[in-house]
N, CA, C and O of each residue as an XYZ file, in Angstrom:
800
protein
N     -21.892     19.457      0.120
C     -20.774     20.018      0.872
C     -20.995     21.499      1.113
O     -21.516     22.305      0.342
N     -20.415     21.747      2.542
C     -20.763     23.259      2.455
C     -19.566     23.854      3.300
O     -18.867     23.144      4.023
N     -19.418     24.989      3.176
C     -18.311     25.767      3.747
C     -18.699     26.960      4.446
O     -18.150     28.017      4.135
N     -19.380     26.940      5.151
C     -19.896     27.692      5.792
C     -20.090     28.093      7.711
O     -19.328     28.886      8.263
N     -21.227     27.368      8.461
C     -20.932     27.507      9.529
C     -20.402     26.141     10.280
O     -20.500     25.019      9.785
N     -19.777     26.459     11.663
C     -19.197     26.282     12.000
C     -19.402     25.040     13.046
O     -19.147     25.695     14.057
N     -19.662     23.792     13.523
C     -20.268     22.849     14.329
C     -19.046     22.331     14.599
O     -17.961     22.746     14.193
N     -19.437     20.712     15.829
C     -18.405     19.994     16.357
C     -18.226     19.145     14.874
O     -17.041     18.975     14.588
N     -19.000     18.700     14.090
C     -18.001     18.190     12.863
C     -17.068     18.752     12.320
O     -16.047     18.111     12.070
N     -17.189     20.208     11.970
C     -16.310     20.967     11.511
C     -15.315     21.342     11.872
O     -14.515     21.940     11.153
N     -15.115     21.027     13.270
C     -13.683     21.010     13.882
C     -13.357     19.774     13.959
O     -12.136     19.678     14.089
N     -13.939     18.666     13.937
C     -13.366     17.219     13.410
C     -12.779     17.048     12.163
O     -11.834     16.354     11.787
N     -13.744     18.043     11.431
C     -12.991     17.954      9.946
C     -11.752     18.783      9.654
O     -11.221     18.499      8.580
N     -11.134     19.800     10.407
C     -10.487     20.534     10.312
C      -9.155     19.947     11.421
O      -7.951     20.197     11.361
N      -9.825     19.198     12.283
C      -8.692     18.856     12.636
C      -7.896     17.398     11.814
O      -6.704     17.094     11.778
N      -9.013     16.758     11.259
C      -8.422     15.315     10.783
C      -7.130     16.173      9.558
O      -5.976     15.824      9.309
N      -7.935     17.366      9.013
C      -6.893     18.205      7.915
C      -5.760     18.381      8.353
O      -4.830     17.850      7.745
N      -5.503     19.143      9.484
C      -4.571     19.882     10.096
C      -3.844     18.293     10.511
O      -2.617     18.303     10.411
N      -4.348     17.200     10.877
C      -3.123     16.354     11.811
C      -2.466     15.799     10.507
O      -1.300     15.464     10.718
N      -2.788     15.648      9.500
C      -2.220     14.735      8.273
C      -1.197     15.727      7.784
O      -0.027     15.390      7.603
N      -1.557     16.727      7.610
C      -0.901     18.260      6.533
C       0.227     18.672      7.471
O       1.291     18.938      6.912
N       0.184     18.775      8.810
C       1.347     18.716      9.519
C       2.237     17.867     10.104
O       2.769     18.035     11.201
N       2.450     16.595      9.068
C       3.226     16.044      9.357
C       4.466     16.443      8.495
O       4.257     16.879      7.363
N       5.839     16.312      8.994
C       7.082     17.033      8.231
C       7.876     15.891      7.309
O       8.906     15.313      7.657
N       7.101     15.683      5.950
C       7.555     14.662      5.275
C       9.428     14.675      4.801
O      10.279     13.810      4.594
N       9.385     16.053      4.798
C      10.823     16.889      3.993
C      11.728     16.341      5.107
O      12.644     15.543      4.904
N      11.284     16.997      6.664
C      12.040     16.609      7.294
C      12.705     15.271      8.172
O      13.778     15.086      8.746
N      11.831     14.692      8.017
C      11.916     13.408      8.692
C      12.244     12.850      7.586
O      13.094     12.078      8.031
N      12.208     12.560      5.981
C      12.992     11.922      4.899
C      14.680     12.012      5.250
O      15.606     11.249      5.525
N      14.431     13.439      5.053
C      16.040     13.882      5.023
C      16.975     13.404      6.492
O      18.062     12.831      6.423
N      16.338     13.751      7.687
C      17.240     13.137      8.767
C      17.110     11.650      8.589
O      18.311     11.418      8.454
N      16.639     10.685      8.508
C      16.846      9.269      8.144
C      17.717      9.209      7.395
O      18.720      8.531      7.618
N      17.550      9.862      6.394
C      18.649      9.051      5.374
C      19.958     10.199      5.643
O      20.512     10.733      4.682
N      20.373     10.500      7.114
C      21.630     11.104      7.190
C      21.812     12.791      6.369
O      22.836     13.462      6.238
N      20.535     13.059      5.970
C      21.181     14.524      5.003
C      21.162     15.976      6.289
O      21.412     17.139      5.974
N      20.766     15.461      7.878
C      20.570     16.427      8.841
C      19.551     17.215      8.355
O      18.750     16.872      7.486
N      19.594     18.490      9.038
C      17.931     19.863      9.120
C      17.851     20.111      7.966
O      18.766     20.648      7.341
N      16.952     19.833      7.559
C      16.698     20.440      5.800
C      16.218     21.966      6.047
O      16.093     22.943      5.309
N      16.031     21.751      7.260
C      15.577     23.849      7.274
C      16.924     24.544      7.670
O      16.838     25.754      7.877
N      18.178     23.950      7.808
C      19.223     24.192      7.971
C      20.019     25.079      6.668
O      20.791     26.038      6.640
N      19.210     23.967      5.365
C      20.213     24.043      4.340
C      19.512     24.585      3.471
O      18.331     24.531      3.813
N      19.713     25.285      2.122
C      18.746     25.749      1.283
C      18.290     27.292      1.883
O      18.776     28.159      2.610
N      16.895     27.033      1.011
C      15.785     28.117      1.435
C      15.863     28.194      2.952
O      15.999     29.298      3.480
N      15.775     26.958      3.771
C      15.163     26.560      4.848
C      13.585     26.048      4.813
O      12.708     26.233      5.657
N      13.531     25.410      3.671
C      11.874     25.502      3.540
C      11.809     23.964      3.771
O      12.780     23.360      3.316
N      10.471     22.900      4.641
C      10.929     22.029      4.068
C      10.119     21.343      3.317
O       9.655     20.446      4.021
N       9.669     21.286      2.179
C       9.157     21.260      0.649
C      10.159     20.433     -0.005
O      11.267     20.065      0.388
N       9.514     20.215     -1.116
C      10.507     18.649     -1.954
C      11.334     19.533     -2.475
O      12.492     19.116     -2.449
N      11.171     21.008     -3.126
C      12.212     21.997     -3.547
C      13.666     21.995     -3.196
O      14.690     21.792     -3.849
N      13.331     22.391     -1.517
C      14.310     22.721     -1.211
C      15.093     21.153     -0.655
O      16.291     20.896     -0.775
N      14.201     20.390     -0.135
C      14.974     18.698     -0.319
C      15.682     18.357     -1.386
O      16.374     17.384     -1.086
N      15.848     18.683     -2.485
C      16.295     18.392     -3.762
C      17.455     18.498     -3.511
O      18.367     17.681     -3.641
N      17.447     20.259     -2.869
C      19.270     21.316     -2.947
C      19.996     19.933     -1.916
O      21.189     20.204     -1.778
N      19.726     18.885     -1.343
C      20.591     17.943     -0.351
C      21.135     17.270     -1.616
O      22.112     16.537     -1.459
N      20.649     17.417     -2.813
C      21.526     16.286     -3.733
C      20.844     15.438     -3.805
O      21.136     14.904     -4.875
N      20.032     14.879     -3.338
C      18.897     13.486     -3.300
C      18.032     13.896     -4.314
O      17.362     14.878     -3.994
N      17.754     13.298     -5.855
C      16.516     13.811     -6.357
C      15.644     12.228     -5.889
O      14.425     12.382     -5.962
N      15.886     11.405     -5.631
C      15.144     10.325     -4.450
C      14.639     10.935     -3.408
O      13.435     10.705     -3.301
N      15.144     11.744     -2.449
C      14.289     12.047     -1.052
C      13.306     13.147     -1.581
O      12.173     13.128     -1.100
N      13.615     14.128     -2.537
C      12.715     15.158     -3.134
C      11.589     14.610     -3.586
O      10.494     15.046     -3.230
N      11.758     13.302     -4.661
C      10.624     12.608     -5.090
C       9.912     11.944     -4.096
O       8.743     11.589     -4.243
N      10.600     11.754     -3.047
C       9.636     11.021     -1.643
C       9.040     11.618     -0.832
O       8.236     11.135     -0.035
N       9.466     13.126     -0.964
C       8.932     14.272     -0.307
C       7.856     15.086     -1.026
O       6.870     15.569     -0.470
N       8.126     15.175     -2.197
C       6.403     15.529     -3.461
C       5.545     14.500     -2.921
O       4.613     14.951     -2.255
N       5.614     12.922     -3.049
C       4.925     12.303     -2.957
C       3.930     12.264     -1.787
O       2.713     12.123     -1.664
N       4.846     12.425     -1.090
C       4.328     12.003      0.866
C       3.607     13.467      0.811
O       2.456     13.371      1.238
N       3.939     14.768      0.420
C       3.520     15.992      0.579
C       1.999     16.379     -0.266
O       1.343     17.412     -0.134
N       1.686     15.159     -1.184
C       1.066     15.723     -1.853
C      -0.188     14.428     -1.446
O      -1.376     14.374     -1.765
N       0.543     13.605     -0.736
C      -0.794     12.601     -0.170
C      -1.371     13.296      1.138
O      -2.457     13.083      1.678
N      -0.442     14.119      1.481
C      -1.211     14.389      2.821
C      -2.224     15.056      2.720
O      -3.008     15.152      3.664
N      -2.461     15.776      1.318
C      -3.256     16.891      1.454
C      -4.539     15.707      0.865
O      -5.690     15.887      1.263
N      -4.262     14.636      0.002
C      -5.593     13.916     -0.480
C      -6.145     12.986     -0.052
O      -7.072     12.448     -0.658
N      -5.640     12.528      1.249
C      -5.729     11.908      2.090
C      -6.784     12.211      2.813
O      -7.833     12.014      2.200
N      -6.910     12.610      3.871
C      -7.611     13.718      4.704
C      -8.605     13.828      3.922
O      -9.644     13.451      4.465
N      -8.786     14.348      2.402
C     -10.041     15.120      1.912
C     -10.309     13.652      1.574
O     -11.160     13.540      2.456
N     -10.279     12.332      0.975
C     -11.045     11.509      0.935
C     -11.441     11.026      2.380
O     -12.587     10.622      2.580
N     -10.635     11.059      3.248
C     -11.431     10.437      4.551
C     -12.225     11.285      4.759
O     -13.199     10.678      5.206
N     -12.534     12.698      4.714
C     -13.692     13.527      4.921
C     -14.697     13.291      4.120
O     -15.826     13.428      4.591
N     -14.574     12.969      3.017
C     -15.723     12.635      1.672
C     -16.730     11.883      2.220
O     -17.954     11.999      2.160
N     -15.612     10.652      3.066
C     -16.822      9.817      3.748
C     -17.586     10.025      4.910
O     -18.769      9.718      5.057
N     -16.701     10.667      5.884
C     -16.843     11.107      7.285
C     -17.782     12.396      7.518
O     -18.717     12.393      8.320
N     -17.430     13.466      6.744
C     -17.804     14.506      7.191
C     -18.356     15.498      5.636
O     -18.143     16.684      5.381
N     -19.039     14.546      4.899
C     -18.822     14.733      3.667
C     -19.387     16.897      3.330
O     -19.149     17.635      2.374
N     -20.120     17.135      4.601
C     -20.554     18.304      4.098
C     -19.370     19.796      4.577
O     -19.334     21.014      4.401
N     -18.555     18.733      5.247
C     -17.427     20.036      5.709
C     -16.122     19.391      5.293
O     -15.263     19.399      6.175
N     -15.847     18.933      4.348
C     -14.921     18.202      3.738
C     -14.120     20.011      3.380
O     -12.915     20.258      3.434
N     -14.858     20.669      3.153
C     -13.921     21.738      2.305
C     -13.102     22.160      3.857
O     -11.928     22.337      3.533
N     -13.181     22.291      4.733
C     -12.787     22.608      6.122
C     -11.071     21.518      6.378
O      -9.972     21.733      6.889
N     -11.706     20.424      5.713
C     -10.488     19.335      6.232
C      -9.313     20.091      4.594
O      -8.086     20.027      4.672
N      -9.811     20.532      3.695
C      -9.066     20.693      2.600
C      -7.897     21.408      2.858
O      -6.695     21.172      2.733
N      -8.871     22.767      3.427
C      -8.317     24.086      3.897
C      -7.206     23.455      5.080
O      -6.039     23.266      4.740
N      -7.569     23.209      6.207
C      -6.438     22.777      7.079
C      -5.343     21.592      6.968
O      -4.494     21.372      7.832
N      -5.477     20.968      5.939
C      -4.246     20.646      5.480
C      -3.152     21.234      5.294
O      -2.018     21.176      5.770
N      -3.756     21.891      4.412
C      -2.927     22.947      3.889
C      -1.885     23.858      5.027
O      -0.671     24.008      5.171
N      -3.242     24.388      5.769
C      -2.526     25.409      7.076
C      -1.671     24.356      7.908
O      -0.945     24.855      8.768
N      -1.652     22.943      7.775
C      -1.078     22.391      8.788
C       0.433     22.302      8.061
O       1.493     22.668      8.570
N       0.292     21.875      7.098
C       1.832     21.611      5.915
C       2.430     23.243      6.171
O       3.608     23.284      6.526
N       1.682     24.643      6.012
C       2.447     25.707      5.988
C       2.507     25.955      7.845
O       2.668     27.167      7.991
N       2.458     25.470      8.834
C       1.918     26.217     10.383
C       1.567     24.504     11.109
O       0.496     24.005     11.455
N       3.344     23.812     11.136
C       2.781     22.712     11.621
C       3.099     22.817     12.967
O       4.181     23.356     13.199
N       2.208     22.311     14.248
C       2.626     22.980     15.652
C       3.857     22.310     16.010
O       4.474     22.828     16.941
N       4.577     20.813     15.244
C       5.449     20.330     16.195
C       6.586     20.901     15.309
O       7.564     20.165     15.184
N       6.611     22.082     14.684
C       7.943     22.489     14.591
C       7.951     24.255     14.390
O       8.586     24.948     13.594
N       6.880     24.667     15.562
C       7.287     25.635     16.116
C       6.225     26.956     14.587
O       6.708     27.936     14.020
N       4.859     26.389     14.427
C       4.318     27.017     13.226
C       5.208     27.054     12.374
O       5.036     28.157     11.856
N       6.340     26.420     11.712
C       7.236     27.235     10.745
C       7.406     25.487      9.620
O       7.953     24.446      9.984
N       6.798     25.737      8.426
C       6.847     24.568      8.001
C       6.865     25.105      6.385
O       7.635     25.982      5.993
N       6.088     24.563      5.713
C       6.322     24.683      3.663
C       5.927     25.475      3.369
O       5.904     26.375      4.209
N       5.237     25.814      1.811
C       4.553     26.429      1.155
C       3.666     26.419      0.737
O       3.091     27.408      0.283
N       3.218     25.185      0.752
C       1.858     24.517      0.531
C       1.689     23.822     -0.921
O       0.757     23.019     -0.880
N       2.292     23.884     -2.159
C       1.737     23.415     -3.140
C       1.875     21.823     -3.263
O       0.917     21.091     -3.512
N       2.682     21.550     -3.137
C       2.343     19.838     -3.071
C       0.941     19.266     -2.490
O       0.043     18.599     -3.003
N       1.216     20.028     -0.699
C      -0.482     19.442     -0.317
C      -1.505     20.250     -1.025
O      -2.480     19.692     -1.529
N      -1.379     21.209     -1.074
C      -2.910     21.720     -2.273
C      -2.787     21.024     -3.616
O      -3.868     20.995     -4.204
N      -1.701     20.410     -4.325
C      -2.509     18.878     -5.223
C      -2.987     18.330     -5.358
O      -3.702     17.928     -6.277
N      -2.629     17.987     -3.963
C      -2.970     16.478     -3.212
C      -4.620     16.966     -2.890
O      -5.528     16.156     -3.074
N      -4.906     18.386     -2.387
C      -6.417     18.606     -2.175
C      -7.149     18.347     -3.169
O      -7.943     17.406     -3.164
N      -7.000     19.076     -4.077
C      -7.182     19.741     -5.449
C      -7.775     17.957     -6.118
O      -8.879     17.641     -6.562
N      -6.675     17.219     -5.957
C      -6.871     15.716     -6.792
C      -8.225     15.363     -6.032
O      -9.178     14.890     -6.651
N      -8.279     15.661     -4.401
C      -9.095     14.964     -3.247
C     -10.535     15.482     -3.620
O     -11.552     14.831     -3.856
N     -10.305     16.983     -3.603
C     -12.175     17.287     -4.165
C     -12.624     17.191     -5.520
O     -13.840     17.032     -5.634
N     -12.059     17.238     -6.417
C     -12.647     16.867     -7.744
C     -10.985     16.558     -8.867
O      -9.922     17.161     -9.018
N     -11.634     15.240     -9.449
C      -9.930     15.040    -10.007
C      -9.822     16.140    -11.228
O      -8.665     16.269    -11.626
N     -11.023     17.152    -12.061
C     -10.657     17.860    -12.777
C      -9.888     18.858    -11.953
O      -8.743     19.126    -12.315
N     -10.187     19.203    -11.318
C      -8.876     20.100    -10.676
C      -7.896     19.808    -10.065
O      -7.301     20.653     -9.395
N      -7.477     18.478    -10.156
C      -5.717     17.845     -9.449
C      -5.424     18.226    -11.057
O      -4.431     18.915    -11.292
N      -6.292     17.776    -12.190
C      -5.629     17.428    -13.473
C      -5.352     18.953    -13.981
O      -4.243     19.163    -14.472
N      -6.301     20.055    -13.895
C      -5.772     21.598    -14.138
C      -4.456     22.092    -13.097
O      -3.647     23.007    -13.250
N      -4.562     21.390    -12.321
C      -3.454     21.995    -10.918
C      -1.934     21.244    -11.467
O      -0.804     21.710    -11.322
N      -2.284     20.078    -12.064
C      -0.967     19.435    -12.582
C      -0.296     19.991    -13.663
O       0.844     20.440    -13.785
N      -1.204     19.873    -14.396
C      -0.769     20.676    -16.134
C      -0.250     21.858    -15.988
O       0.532     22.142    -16.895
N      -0.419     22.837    -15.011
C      -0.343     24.371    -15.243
C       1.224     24.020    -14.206
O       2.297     24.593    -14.395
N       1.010     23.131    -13.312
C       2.165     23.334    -12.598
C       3.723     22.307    -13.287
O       4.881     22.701    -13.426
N       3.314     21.373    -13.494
C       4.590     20.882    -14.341
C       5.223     21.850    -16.019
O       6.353     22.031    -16.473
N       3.880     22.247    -16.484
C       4.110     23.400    -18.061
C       4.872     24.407    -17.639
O       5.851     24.689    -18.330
N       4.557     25.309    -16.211
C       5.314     26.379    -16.097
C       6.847     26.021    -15.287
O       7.838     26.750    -15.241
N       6.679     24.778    -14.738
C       8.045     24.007    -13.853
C       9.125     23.772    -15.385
O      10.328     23.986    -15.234
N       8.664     23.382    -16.645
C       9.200     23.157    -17.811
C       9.598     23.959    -18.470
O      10.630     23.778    -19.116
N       8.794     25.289    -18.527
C       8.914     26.490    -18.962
C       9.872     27.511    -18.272
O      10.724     28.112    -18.925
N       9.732     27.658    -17.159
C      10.434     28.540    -16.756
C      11.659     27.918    -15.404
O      12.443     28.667    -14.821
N      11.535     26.404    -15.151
C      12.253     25.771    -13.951
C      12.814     26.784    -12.830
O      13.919     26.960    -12.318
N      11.718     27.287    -12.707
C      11.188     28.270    -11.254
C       9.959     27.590    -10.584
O       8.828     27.471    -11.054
N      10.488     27.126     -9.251
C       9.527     26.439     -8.415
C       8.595     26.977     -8.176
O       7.498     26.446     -8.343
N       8.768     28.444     -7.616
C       7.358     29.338     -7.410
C       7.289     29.364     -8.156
O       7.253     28.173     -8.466
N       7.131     30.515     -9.944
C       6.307     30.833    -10.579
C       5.401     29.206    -11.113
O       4.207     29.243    -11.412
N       6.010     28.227    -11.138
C       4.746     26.787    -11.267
C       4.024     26.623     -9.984
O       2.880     26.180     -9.883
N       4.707     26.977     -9.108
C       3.651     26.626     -7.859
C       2.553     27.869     -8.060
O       1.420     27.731     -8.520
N       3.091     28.968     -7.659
C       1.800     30.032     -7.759
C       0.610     30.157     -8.920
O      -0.599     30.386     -8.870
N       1.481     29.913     -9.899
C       0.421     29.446    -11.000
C      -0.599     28.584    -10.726
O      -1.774     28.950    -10.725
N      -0.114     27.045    -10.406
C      -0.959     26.043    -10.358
C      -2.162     26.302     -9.189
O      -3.325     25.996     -9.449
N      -1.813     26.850     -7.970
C      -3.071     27.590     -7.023
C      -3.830     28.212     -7.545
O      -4.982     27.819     -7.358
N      -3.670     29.501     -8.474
C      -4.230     30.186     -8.383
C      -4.745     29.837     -9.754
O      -5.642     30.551    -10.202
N      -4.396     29.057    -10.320
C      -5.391     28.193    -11.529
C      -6.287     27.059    -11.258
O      -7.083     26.585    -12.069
N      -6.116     26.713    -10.202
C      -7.222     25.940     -9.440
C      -7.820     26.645     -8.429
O      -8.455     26.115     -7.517
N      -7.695     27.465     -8.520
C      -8.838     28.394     -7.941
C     -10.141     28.803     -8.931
O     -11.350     28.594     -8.825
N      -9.517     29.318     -9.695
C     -10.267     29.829    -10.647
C     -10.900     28.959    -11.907
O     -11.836     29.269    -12.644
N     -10.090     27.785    -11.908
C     -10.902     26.151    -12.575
C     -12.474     25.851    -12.043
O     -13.488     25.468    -12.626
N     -12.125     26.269    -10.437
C     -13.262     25.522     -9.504
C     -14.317     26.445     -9.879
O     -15.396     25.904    -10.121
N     -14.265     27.794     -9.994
C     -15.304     28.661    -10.032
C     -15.875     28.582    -11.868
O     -17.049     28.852    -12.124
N     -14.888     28.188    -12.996
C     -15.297     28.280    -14.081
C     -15.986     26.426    -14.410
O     -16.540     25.925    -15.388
N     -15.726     26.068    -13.523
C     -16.653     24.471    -13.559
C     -18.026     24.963    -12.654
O     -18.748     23.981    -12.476
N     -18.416     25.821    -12.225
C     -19.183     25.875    -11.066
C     -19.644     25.311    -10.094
O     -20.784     24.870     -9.950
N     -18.480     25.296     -9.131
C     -18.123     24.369     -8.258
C     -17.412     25.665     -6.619
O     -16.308     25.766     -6.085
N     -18.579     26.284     -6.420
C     -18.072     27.470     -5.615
C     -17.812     27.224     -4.136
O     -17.599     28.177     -3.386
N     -17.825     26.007     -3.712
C     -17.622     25.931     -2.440
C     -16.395     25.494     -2.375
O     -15.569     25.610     -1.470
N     -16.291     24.698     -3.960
C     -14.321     24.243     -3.636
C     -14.043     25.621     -4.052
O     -13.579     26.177     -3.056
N     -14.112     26.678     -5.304
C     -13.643     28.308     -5.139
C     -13.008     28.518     -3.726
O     -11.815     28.572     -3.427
N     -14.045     28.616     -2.987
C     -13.939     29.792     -1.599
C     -13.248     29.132     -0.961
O     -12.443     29.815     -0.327
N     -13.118     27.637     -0.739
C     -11.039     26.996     -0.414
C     -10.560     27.373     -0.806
O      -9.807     28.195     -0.285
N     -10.572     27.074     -2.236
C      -9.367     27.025     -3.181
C      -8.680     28.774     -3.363
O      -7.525     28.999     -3.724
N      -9.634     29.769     -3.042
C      -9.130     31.295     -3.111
C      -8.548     31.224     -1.784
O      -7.358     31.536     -1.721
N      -9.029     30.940     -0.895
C      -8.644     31.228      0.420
C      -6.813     30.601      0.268
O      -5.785     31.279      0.258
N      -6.955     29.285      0.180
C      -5.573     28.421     -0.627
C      -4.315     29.395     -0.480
O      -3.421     29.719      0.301
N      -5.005     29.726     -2.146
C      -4.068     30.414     -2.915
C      -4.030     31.605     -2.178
O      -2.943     32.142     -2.395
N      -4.660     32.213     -1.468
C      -3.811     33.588     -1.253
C      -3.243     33.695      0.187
O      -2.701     34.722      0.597
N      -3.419     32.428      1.023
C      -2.124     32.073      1.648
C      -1.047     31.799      1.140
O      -0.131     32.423      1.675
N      -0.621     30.892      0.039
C      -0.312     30.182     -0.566
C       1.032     31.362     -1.193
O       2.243     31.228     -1.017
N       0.421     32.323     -1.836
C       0.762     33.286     -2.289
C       1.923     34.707     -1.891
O       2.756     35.359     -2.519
N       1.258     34.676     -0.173
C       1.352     35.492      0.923
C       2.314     34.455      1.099
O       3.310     35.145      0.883
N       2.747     33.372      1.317
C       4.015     32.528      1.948
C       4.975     32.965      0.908
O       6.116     33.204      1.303
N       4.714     33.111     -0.343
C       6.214     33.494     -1.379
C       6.078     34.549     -1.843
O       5.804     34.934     -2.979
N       6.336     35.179     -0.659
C       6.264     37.344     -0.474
C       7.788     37.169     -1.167
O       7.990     37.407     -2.358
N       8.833     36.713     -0.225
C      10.685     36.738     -0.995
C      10.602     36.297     -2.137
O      11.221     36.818     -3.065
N       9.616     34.976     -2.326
C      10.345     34.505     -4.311
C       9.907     35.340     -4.967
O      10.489     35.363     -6.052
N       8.603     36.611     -4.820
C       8.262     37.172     -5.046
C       9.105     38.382     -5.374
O       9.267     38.824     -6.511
N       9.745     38.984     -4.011
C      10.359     39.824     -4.124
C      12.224     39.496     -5.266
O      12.861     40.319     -5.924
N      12.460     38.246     -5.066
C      13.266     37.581     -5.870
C      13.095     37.364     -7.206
O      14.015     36.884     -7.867
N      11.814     37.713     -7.804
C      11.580     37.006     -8.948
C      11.447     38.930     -9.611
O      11.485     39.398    -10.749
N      11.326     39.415     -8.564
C      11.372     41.227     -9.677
C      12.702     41.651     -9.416
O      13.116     42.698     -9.914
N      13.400     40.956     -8.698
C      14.675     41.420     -8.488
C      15.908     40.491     -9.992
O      16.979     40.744    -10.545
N      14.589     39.132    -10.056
C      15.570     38.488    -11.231
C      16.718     37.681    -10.346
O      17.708     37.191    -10.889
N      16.514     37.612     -9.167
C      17.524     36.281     -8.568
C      16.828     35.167     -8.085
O      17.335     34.300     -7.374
N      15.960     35.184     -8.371
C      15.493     33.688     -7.886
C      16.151     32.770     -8.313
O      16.683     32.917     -9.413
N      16.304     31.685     -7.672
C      16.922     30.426     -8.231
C      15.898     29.814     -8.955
O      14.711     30.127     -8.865
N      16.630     28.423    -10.101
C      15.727     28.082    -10.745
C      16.278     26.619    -10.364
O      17.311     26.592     -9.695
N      15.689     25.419    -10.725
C      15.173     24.037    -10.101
C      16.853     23.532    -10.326
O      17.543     24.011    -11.225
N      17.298     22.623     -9.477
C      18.258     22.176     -9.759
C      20.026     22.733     -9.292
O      21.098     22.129     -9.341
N      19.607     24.355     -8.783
C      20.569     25.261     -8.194
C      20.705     24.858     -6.778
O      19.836     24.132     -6.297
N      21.761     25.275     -6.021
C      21.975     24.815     -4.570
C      21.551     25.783     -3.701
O      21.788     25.503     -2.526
N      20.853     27.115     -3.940
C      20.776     28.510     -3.587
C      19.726     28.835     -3.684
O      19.414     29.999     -3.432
């Protein structure tokens, strides 16, 4: 596998990423089952997080799920397809779940589908990306500080397994990833962030 230059596979692989990762699992759960715009309500994010604040911990759990296949999806069909630019389909998952075009670039945060990657290129790093993200979801029941954690600990998993081509995704990832929760950020030194289970 390589991550590097740029050919007509590599935009096959980047697009098979991008069409799976931008599909709006949050939102299309929630209008079916009657709960209206989930970017309406909440954060506005639409992530299983902020699906939760509808009162459904059912559509939230259907929205982790669906959110976190999209991203492992894609990277096994690349494994087979495009196995040397697979890291290309990883990466645009991702950008498609945060920058999906049919709702105007404005879509999640990414950590569910970077699981779902994370599980797709090597399962030791779905299994470091899980642990760090459910321990600090337990620990502190702050969605970001477990989400940002779990990126940026599978980032740095990939490079201490020596495994540098998933790294240079997996950094790239995370510091989108990162750069999307500038407010929980700015919320979390301010000490108002909400924590899991709040309507706010």
């Amino acid at each position: 596998m390589e991550f590097g230059a740029i050919t007509i596979t590599t935009l096959w692989a980047a697009l098979l990423g991008y069409a799976f990762g931008s599909i709006p699992f949050g939102l299309i759960l929630t209008r079916l089952a009657g709960k209206g715009d989930v970017r309406k309500q909440g954060s506005g994010n639409i992530g299983a997080t902020n699906v939760l604040r509808t009162g459904s911990k059912g559509l939230a759990a259907g929205t982790l799920l669906l959110d976190l296949a999209k991203g492992l999806v894609p990277v096994l069909i690349a494994r087979e397809l495009f196995a040397f630019d697979m890291g290309w389909t990883a990466l645009f998952a991702v950008i498609g779940h945060c920058f999906p075009i049919w709702l105007g670039f404005k879509g999640g945060k990414g950590v569910a589908t970077n699981a779902g990657v994370c599980f797709g290129l090597a399962w030791q790093l779905g299994v470091v990306y899980a642990v760090v993200w459910i321990s600090l979801l337990a620990i502190t029941r702050i969605s970001s500080v477990a989400g940002m954690g779990a990126v940026i600990a599978a980032a740095i998993a990939a490079w201490v397994f020596d495994w540098p081509t998933f790294g240079k995704v997996l950094v790239l990832v995370a510091l989108l990833i990162v750069f999307l929760h500038r407010t929980n950020i700015a919320r979390l030194m301010a000490g108002t962030e909400p924590r899991v289970g709040t309507k706010k």
